[in-house]
N, C-alpha and C positions, 0 to 999 in steps of 0.2 A: 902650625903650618908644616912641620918634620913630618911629624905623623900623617900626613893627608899626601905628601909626596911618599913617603913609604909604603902606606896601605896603597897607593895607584900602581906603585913599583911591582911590587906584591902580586897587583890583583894584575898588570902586565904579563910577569911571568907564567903566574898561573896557566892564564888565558892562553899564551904561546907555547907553556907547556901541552894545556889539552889539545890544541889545537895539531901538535906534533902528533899525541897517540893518535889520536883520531886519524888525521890523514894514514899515518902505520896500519889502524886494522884497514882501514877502508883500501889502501893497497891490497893488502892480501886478501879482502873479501875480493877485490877485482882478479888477481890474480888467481884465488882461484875458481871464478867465474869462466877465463879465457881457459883456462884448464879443462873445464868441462865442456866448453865448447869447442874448443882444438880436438876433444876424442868424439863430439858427435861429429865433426868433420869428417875426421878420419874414417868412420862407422861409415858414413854416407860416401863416404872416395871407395872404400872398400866394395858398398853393394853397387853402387853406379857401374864400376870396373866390372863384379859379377855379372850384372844385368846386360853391359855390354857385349860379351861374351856369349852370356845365354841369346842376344839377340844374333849376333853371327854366327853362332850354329845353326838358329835355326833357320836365317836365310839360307846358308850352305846349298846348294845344286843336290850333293847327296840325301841330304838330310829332307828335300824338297821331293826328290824324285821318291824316296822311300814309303813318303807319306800318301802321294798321290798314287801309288801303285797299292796300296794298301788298300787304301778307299775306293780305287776303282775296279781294281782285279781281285782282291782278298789274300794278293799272293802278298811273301814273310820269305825276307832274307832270312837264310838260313848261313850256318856256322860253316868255314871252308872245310874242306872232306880230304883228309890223307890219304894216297891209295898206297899202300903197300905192297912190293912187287915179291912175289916166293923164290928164294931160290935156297941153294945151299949153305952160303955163309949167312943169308942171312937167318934162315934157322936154326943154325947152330948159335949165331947173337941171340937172336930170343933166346933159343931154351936156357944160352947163359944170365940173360937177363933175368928170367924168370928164378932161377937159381938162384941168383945172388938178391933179388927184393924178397925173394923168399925167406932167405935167410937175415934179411935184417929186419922182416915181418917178425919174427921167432923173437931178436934180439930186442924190438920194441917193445913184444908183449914181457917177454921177461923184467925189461926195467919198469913198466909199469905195474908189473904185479909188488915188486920189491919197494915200490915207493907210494901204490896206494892202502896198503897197510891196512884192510877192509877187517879181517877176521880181530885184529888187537882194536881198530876202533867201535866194534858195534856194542851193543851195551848187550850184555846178556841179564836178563831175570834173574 
């Protein structure tokens, strides 16, 4: 009769031992089930917000009027246009300008000649 309450004792623990692991991995298989699904969340919050976005531009008035003027006249915004006015300081600015991108034109090519090292890398025959 020992033995029969013991082996039950026994087969008890066991049972409520596997019964722990068991729940353990099945946590963390659930865990990280929500894991993968928290960054397809995240993926879809992220394109939603793009798509939102992309939909407000293109309602936009400008973005409306550019397209129908395209379509119907063929005319294309074109890029704003600088007018430069001439006078004396300001060409004496230019030609200084010009001078001085000139001479850090000189100074560019100089460092790339000294750092791309053409004639020591080519394989000669």
């Amino acid at each position: 009769m020992k033995i029969i309450k013991f082996l039950f004792v026994i087969f008890i623990l066991v049972a409520s031992a596997l019964l722990y692991v068991w729940q353990s991995i099945h946590q963390i298989e659930l865990s990280y089930q929500i894991l993968q699904r928290e960054k397809i969340i995240n993926n879809l919050v992220d394109q939603n917000r793009i798509l939102k976005y992309n939909v407000a531009q293109l309602k936009s008035p400008s973005y409306l009027e550019r397209k129908v003027l395209a379509k119907h006249t063929g005319l294309k915004y074109t890029k704003p246009i600088v007018i430069i006015s001439e006078s004396k300081k300001e060409n004496l600015l230019s030609s200084e300008f010009t001078k001085t991108t000139f001479f850090w034109h000189k100074v560019n090519r100089l460092i790339s000649r000294i750092f791309s090292g053409r004639s020591e890398a080519e394989a000669k025959p």
